[in-house]
Structures are given as structure tokens and as C-alpha cells.
N, C-alpha and C positions, 0 to 999 in steps of 0.2 A: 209109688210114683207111676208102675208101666200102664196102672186100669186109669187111671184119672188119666195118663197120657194119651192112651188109648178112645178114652173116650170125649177125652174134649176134640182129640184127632176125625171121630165119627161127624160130634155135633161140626165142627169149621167146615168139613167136605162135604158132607151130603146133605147141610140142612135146605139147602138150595134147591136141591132134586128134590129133594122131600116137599118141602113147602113152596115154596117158590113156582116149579112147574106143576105140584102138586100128582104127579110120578110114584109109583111106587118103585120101591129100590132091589135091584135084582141083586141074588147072592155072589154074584161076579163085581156088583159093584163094593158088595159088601167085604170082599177076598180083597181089592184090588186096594180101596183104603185100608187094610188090616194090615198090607205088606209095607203101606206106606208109614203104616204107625212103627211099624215093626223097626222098619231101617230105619228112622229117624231115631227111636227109642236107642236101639243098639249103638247107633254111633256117638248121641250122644250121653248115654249112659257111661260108656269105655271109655270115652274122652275124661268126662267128669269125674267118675271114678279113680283108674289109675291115675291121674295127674294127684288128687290129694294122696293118693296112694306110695306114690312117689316123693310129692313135699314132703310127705310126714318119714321119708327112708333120709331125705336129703336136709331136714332139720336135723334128724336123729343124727348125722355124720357130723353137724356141726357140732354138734352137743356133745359127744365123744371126743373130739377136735383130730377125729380124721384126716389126714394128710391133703388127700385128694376129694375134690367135693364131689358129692355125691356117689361114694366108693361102695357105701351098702346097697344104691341101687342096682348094682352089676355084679351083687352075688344073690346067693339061693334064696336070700329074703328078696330079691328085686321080682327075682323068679315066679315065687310064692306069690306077690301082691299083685303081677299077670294073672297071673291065672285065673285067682281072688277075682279082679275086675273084668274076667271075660265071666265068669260065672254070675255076675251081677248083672253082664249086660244082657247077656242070655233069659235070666231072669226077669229083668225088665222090660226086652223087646218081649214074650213071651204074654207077658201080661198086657202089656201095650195090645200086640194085637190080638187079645180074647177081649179087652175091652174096647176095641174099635170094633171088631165082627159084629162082637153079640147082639148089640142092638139093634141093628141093622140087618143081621139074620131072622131073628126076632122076626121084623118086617116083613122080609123079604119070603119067610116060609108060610107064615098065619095070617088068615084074614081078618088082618086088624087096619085101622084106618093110620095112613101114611105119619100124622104126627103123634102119634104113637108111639113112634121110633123115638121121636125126640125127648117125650116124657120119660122114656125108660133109663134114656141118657140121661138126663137130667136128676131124675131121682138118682138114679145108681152113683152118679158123683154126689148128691146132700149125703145119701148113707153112707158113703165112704168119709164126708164129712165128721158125721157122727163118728162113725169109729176112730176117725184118728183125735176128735175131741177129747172122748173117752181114755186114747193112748195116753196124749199128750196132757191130762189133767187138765182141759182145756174148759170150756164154756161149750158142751155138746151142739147145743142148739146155734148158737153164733156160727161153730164151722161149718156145721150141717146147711143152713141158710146161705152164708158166704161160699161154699163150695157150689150149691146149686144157682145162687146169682151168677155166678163163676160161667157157669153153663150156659145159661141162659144171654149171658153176652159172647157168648163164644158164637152161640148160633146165632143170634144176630149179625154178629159179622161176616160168618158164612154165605147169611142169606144174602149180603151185600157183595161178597166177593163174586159170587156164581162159581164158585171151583168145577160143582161138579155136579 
């Protein structure tokens, strides 16, 4: 979730600078959206996570028929499943923003031509396609394709936003 987060977060912000003013992208802007994939990934990672993290403590009480609802939340398994979902978000803001940077660093170091950035993005979300095709017994090529359409409309809407 945190590199496809990450990197559709690249394509929406900067495909504007990118193509749009046709700019190349300095590594400050490339930092500057990576923090922003960062904190968005984190908080909604921890959100999403603990909360099923939690139903699944506060189903478990019903199904025991626990006096008090939700009583496993407020001992050491409550504890334990904190933790559990800060080390997800951790892990997912983490990736988030190496998949927001990199392509845009990419850019922003090499002289390569500015929509470059965006192909890199772009492929690197089809191949993250493929692989989770792969995971998921899936139809490779369908998610690889859908993942990079995926992209491909992200930064079109970017380009129309003008974010950045």
C-alpha cells in the first residue's frame, strides 16, 4: 500500500510542474511531497489499522460474552495491537515516502527529460501491479495494466489540479 501510496502521491503533485510548466523538479520539491505522502500514509494507516485492530478485540469480547464491552481492548492484547498498528504505520508511511521521492529524485539528479519522472511512476505502479497479481492468484497482466491506468489518471488529474 505505502509505494503505490507514495507514488500516486508523486504522480497528483508534481505532474503539473512537470509537464504542465514543463520545469524540472528540484530535490526539495521531491522531499517536500515525500513528507507529504509520509504524513498522510501514517495517519491514515494507524487510523485504518488499529480500528480493525480494535473491532476484531471488541467482536472477540462479544463472543466470550465479556461483561463489559470492549474489556480485551484495555488490557495487554489492547496494548500489543497498538503497537502492532504503529509499526504498520511506520512501515507504511516509510514506503509511502521512498515511493513518492524516488521518482522525482530520479529527476531531479539525472539529466533525463522531465516526463520521465512520470514514466517511472507510472511503470513502477504496473509492476507493483504484476506483483501483487502474482500474490494474489490474480490475472497478472489485468492488475499490471489497471494499476498503470490507475497512474495515468492520477496524473491527469494533477495536471488539472496545478497543486504544485
Amino acid at each position: 500500500m505505502g509505494l503505490t501510496d507514495g507514488l500516486l502521491n508523486s504522480l497528483a503533485l508534481a505532474s503539473s510542474s512537470i509537464l504542465g510548466q514543463g520545469g524540472r523538479v528540484s530535490p526539495d520539491l521531491a522531499f517536500r511531497i515525500g513528507i507529504a505522502a509520509l504524513v498522510t500514509a501514517a495517519f491514515t494507516m494507524f487510523v485504518a489499522d488499529y480500528a480493525d485492530r480494535r473491532r476484531s478485540l471488541i467482536r472477540a469480547s462479544r463472543q466470550l460474552n465479556l461483561t463489559k464491552r470492549g474489556q480485551l481492548a484495555t488490557t495487554e492484547l489492547g496494548r500489543i495491537q497498538m503497537r502492532r498498528a504503529l509499526i504498520a504505520m511506520a512501515v507504511a508511511s516509510l514506503a509511502s515516502f521512498v515511493g513518492a521521492t524516488t521518482p522525482l529524485l530520479v529527476g531531479a539528479l539525472l539529466p533525463v527529460p522531465p516526463w520521465t519522472i512520470l514514466a517511472l511512476a507510472i511503470i513502477a505502479l504496473a509492476v507493483l501491479g504484476w506483483l501483487l497479481g502474482k500474490a494474489l492468484a490474480g490475472n497478472r497482466l489485468r492488475w499490471a495494466v489497471s494499476m498503470g491506468i490507475g497512474g495515468l489518471v492520477v496524473t491527469f488529474i494533477g495536471l488539472q489540479l496545478k497543486i504544485a
